[in-house]
N, C-alpha and C positions, 0 to 999 in steps of 0.2 A: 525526115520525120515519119517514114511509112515501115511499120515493123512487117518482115517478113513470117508468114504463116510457118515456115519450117524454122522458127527463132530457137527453139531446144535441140533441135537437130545441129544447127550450125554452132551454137554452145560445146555441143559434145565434142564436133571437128575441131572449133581453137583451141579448146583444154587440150588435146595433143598435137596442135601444132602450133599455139601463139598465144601463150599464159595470158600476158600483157594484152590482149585487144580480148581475151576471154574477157576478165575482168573488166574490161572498160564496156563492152557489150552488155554484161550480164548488171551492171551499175545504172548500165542505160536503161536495162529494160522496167527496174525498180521503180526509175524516176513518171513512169507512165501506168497509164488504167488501163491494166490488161486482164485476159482469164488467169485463174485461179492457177493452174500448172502452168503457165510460164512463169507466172512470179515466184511458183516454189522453186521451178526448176533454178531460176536466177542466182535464188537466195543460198541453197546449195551448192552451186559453183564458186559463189562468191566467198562462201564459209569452209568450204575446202583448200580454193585456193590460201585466203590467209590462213587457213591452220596448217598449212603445209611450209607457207613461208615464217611461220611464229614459230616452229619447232626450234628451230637451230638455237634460238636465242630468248627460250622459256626462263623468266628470273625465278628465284627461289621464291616457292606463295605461302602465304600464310591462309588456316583456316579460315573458311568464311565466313565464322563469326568474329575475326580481328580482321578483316578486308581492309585494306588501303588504295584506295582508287588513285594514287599517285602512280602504282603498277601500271597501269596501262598509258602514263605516259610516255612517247615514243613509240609504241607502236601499231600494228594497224588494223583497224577494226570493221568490216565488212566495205573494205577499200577506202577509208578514210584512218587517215595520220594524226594520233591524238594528240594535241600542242599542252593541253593541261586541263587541268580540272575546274569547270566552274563554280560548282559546291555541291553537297550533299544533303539530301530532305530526308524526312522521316523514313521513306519508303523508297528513293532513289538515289542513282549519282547521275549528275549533270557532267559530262564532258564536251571539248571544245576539240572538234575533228576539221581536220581541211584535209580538201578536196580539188585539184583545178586550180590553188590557191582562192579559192573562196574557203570560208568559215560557215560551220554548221554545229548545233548543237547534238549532243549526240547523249541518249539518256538511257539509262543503265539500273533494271531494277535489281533492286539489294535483296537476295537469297541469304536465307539461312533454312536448316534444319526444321524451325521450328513454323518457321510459314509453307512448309512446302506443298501442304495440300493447295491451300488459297491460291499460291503462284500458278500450282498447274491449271487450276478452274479459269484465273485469271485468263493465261495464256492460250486458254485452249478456244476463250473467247475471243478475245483481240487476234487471234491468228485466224479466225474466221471470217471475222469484221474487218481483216486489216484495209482491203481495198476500198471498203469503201471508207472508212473513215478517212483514208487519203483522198477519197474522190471529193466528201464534205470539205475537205480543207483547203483544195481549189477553189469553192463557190464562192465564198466570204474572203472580202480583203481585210476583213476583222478575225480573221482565224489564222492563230499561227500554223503555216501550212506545215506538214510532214513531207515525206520523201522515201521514207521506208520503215517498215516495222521487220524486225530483226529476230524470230522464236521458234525456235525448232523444240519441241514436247520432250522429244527423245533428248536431247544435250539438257533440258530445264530437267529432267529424271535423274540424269547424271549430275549436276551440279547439287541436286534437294540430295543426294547420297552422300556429298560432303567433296565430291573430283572439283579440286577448286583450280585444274587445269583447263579444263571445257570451258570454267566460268572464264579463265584470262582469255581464252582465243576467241570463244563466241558464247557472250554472253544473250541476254534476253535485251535488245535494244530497239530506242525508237529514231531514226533522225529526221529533225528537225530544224527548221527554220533557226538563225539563232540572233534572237532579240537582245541585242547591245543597250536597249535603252535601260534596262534596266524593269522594274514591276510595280504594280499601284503602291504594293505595301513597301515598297523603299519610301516612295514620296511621302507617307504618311504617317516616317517615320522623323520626318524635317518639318520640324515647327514652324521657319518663316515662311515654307511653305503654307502651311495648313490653317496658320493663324491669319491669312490674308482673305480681306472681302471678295477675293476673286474665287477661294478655294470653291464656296458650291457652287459655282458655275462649272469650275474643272471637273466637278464629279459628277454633276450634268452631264457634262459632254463625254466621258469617260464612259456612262453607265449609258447613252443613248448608243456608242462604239458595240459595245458588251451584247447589248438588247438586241443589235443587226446580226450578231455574229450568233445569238441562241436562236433567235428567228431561223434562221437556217439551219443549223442543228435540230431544231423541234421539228420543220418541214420535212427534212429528211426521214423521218422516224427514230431519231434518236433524243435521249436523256445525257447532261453533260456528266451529273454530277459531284464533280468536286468544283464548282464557282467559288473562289476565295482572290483576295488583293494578290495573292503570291500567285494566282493567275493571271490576272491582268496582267500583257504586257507591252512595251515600246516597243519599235523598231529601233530607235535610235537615243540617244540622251533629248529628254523631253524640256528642258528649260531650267532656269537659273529660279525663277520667280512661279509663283501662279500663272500670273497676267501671260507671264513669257510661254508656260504652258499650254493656256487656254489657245492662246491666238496661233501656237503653234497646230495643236491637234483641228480646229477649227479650218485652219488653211490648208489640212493634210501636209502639211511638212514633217507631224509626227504621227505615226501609226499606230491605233489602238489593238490590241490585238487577244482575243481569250485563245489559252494554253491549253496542255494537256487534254487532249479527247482521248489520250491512252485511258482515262478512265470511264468516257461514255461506253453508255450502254444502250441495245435496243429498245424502246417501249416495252415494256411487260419485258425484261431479260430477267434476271435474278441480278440483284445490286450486291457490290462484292467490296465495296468503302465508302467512308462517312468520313467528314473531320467536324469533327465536336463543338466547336466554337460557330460552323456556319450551317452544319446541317437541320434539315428536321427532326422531332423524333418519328414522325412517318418513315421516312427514310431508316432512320435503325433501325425502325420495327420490320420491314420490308427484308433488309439486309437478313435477318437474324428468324426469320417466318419464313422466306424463300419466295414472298411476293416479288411481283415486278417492277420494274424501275419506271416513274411517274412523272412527266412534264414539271406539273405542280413544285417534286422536288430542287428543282433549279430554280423556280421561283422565290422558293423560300429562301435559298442561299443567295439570292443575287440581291433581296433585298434585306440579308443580314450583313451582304457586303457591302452597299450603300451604307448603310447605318455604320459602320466600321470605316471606312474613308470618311464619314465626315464628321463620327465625336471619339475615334482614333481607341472604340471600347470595343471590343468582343463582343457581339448580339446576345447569344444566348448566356443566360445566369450562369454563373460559374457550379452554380447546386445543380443549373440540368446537364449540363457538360459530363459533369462526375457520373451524374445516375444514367446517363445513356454508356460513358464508359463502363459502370459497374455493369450494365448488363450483357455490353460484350462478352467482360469478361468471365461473367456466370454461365453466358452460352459457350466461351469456348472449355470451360470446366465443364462443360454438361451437367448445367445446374438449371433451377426457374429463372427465368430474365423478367419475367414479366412485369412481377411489381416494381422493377424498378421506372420501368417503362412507363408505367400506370403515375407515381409519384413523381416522375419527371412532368409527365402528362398538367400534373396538379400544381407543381413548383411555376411552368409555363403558362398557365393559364389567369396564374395568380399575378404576373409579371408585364405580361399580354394585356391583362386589365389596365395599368395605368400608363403602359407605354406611350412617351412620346420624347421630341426629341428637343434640345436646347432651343430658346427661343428664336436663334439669329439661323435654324435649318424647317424652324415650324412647318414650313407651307413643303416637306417630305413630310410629317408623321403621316398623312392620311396614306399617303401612295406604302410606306414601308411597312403599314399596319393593313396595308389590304394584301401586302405581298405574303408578308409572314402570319396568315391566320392559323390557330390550332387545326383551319378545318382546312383541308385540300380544296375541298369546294368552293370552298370560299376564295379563295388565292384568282388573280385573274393568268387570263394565259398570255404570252409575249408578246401578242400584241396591244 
C-alpha cells in the first residue's frame, strides 16, 4: 500500500515492457489521494492503452445526437468491461463496468453540439476538483464513494466537434460505487409502501442518512447541488414493506447513501445546474448572474426533497418551474431573464404563504418551511 515517488516513471517503463501490470498499476494509482500529475499521468496511460486495444474492433457510430449507449456494451472503458447499460438521465448514461469481478457504476455524460460550451466549463471544473471530491467521498459512509473521474479537455474538444469516435473510446466519465438498491424515488413510486404508518419514520431516518452525508460535504467547502430522490441511494434492495425498511436502514443492514457530487461545486464557484422541480430560484439566479454556489442552496433542495418523499408531489409550483425554465431559456438566447425570475419570485412567495403539509406529516411543515424560505437567510445551515 506504499506508492513509490518515481510512480510516472515506472508507468513509462511497463507501457514498453508490460501493457498488462501498466494498466493494473496505473488503475491502482486512481483508486488513491495522490498529487495532481500522478493521477494525470495515470489517466493517460490508461486512456491510451484502451484506445489502442478499441481500435481493431471500433463498431459503426452514429452521431452524437442519435447516441446509443448500448455501444459500448462489451467493451472497455478506462480498464473496466461494460456488462450493460443501467439507464439514461437527462444529462447522462449510467453504465454497469466490472472490474476484478466486482461491479461498479460507470457514468457517462451526454455530449452534443449544442451543450458544448457548458460541458467544457463543467469539465474544466470537475477536472480540478476531481481529487478531492474523491477524497470527500471516503469521509462519509453516506456518500456514494467515486474511484475515478475520467476528462481529458483536449478529447471533450474533439467529441463537442461531432468525433463521435473519441466519444466511444474515452468518453468524459465518472466511476463509482454502484448502489444495487435501487433510489428514494423508486420507493416513492410504490404506494403500499408510502401509504404505510411507518412511511414518515423511513423518511426520518433516510433524511437524518442524507443530512450526515451534507454535513460533510458543507465542512469540506463544498455545495452539492443537485439533492433530489433520484439521489438518494441504497446499497442494496432496502425492504419488501416500510416497517421492513425502517428496521433495516436503522440496524445499518441497509446503506443510505447521497449520489452524484459530479455536480458539487466549491463555495462561491460559478453553479453550472439546477433541476426545476427541487431547486431554488436563488440558485437560477446565481447560475444565470455568475454568482457563487451557496450552502443555503442544498438546504432548499433537501427540504423540497423531504416534502416530495412524503406527499409523492413536486415542491415547487409547476408555474415556478416553468418561469425559472423560461428564463434559462431567455439567457441562453441572450435575452432579459429577469422578469421571469422576478414573477417566479411573486408566484413562490404567494405559495410559501399558505404552505404546509397533510395532516398525518404536520409536525414537518415547520422544519420544511424553515428549510425552503424565499430568504437564504432565513433557511438554517446542516446542522
Amino acid at each position: 500500500n506504499i506508492i513509490p515517488l518515481d510512480a510516472n516513471n515506472l508507468l513509462d517503463v511497463l507501457m514498453l515492457k508490460d501493457r498488462d501490470s501498466a494498466e493494473k498499476l496505473a488503475s491502482y494509482l486512481l483508486t488513491k489521494n495522490l498529487p495532481q500529475p500522478i493521477k494525470e499521468k495515470a489517466k493517460s496511460v490508461l486512456a491510451s492503452l484502451i484506445g489502442v486495444q478499441a481500435q481493431a474492433s471500433v463498431p459503426r457510430l452514429p452521431p452524437l445526437e442519435n447516441w446509443d449507449p448500448n455501444i459500448w456494451v462489451g467493451s472497455n472503458l478506462y480498464g473496466y468491461r461494460i456488462t450493460r447499460v443501467l439507464g439514461s438521465g437527462g444529462s447522462s448514461y449510467v453504465l454497469i463496468g466490472e472490474r476484478n469481478n466486482q461491479k461498479y457504476a460507470v457514468k457517462i455524460t451526454k455530449i452534443s453540439k449544442s451543450n458544448a460550451n457548458d460541458i467544457l466549463s463543467l469539465f474544466e471544473s470537475v477536472s480540478k476538483e476531481s481529487s478531492n471530491l474523491q477524497s470527500i467521498s471516503e469521509k462519509s459512509p453516506n456518500i456514494v464513494r467515486i474511484y475515478g473521474f475520467f476528462a481529458d479537455l483536449n478529447s471533450i474538444r474533439d467529441i463537442t466537434s461531432g468525433n463521435s469516435g473519441v466519444y466511444y473510446t474515452t468518453p468524459p466519465a465518472i466511476i463509482m460505487e454502484l448502489m444495487e438498491g435501487g433510489t428514494a424515488d423508486d420507493l416513492i413510486k410504490n404506494q403500499a409502501i408510502v401509504l404505510s404508518d411507518y412511511w414518515k419514520k423511513v423518511v426520518a431516518l433516510i433524511s437524518l442518512n442524507v443530512a450526515n452525508a451534507l454535513k460533510v460535504i458543507h465542512q469540506e467547502g463544498y455545495v452539492h447541488l443537485d439533492i433530489k430522490p433520484a439521489n438518494i441511494f441504497f446499497n442494496k434492495y432496502p425492504g419488501r414493506t416500510a416497517e421492513e425498511i425502517y428496521e433495516n436502514v436503522r440496524k445499518g443492514n441497509v446503506l443510505v447513501k447521497l449520489g452524484d457530487l459530479g455536480s458539487a461545486r466549491k463555495i462561491g464557484e460559478r453553479v453550472l445546474e439546477y433541476t426545476p422541480q427541487y431547486c431554488s430560484i436563488d440558485q437560477v439566479e446565481a447560475m444565470l448572474s455568475k454568482k457563487g454556489a451557496d450552502v443555503k442552496m442544498d438546504i432548499y433542495s433537501f427540504g423540497a426533497t423531504i416534502y416530495k418523499m412524503l406527499t409523492q408531489k413536486p415542491f415547487n409550483p409547476p408555474k415556478v418551474s416553468e418561469l425559472m425554465d423560461k428564463a434559462v431559456q431567455s439567457y441562453v438566447n441572450t435575452q432579459q431573464y429577469s422578469q421571469y425570475l422576478a414573477e417566479a419570485r411573486k408566484e413562490y412567495e404567494e405559495f410559501y404563504k399558505n404552505l404546509s403539509l397533510p395532516q398525518e406529516y404536520a409536525e414537518f411543515t415547520p422544519l420544511i418551511k424553515a428549510m425552503t424560505s424565499p430568504d437564504p437567510l432565513q433557511r438554517p445551515s446542516i446542522d
